[in-house]
N, C-alpha and C positions, 0 to 999 in steps of 0.2 A: 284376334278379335278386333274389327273394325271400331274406331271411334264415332263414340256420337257425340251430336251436338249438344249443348250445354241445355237446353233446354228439357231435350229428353234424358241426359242426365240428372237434372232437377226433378223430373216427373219419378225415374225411378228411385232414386234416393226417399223422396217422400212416400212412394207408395209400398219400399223396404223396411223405412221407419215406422210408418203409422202400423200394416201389417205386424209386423214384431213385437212393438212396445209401444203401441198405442201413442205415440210420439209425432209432429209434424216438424222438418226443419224450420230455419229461419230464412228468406230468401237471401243470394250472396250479398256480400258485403258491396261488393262493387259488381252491378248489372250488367253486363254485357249490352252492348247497343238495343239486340233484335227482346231482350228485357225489357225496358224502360219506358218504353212506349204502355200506352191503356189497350185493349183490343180483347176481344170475345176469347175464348181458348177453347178446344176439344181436345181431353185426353183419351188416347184410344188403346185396349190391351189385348191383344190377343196373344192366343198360344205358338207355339212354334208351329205349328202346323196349320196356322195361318185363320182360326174356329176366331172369331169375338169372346172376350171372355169380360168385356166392361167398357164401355163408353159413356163419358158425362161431359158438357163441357156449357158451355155460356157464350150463345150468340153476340153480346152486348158486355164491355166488362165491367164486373161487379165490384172488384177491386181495384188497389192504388195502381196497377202494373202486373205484366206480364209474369211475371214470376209469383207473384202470389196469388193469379188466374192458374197457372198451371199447379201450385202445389194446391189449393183449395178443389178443383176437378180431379186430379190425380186419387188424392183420399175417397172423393164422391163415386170414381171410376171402379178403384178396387173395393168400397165398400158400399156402396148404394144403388148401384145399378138396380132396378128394380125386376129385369129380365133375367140375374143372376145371381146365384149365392157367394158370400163375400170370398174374397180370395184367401186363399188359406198358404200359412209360410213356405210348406211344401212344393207351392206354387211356384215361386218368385223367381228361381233360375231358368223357368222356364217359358217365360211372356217375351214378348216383344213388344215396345212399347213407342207410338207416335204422338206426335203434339202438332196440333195443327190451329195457326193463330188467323183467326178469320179477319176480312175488310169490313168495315160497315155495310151491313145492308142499305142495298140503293134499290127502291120499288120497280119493278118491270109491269108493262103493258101488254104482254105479249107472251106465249111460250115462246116463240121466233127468239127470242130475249135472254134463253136459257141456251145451257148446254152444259150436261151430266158432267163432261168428262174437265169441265174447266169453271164449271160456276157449282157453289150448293145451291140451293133452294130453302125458302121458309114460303109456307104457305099455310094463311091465318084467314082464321073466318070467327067474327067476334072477340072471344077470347081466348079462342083457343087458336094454336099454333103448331105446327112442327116442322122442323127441320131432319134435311137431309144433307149433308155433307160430300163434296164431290167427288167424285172418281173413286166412286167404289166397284168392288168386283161386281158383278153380272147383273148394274144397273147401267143400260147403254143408252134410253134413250130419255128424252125430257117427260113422256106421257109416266114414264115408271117411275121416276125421280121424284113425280107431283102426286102420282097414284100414294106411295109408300109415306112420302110426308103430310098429305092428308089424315094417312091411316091411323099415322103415329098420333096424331090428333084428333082424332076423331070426327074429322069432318066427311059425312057423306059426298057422294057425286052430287053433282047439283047444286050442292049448295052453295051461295058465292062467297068467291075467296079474293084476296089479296094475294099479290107475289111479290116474292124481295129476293132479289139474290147477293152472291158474294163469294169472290175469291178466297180460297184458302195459300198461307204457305205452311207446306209441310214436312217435319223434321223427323227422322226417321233415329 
């Protein structure tokens, strides 16, 4: 079994505990560097066969540090998703689970400005918003990328938007 990184061992730890005994850890005692910083998080779970089975995460961070962005989304990921039913214990030896700590959104002018495979996307019109996260499977171009994260928001064509993108790193 390949090692993972501390973070996505944090994510699954938390989403072991909560799952089982309604429990959340405590973040470690001592943060690892890629920790300690504030930054937006997406926790993402799928099955071994690679299906979605929960993503939530926070453009902007809501908390003190990464580590308690990642166990607060991880809970919301395996219990709240609103597309799925909560993860059940029977589950749990068999997800895969990524963490991916986003840069600040910085506004674009432009699709020219985007690109699926190296930037996500937020695109907000009033008050509504949605985000699309990058380099996902069988989203390859910028028009699908902005299509999907309108959708997720509910914003019709037409109607004017704002763009922000942003880097992801992500730990598998």
């Amino acid at each position: 079994m390949s090692e993972h990184s501390p973070l996505v061992e944090l994510a699954r730890q938390t989403i072991e505990s909560y799952v089982r005994f309604r429990r959340t850890p405590e973040p470690p005692r001592e943060l690892p560097p890629e920790m300690q910083q504030r930054a937006g998080v997406f926790v993402s779970i799928h099955k071994k066969n690679g299906e979605l089975r929960g993503c939530i995460g926070t453009f902007q961070p809501t908390t003190a540090n990464v580590a308690e962005e990642i166990i607060q989304n991880a809970v919301s990921a395996a219990t709240n998703d609103p597309r799925f039913d909560e993860i059940r214990e029977d589950e749990l030896d068999d997800l895969e689970i990524s963490v991916d700590v986003l840069s600040p959104p910085e506004p674009v002018d432009s699709l020219k400005e985007l690109d699926p495979k190296r930037y996500g996307v937020i695109v907000q019109s009033g008050w509504r918003r949605g985000l699309l996260l990058p380099d996902l499977e069988g989203v390859d171009t910028v028009q699908q990328q902005v299509e999907i994260a309108m959708r997720k928001a509910g914003i019709r064509p037409g109607e004017p938007i704002t763009l922000y993108r942003f880097e992801v790193k992500r730990y598998h």
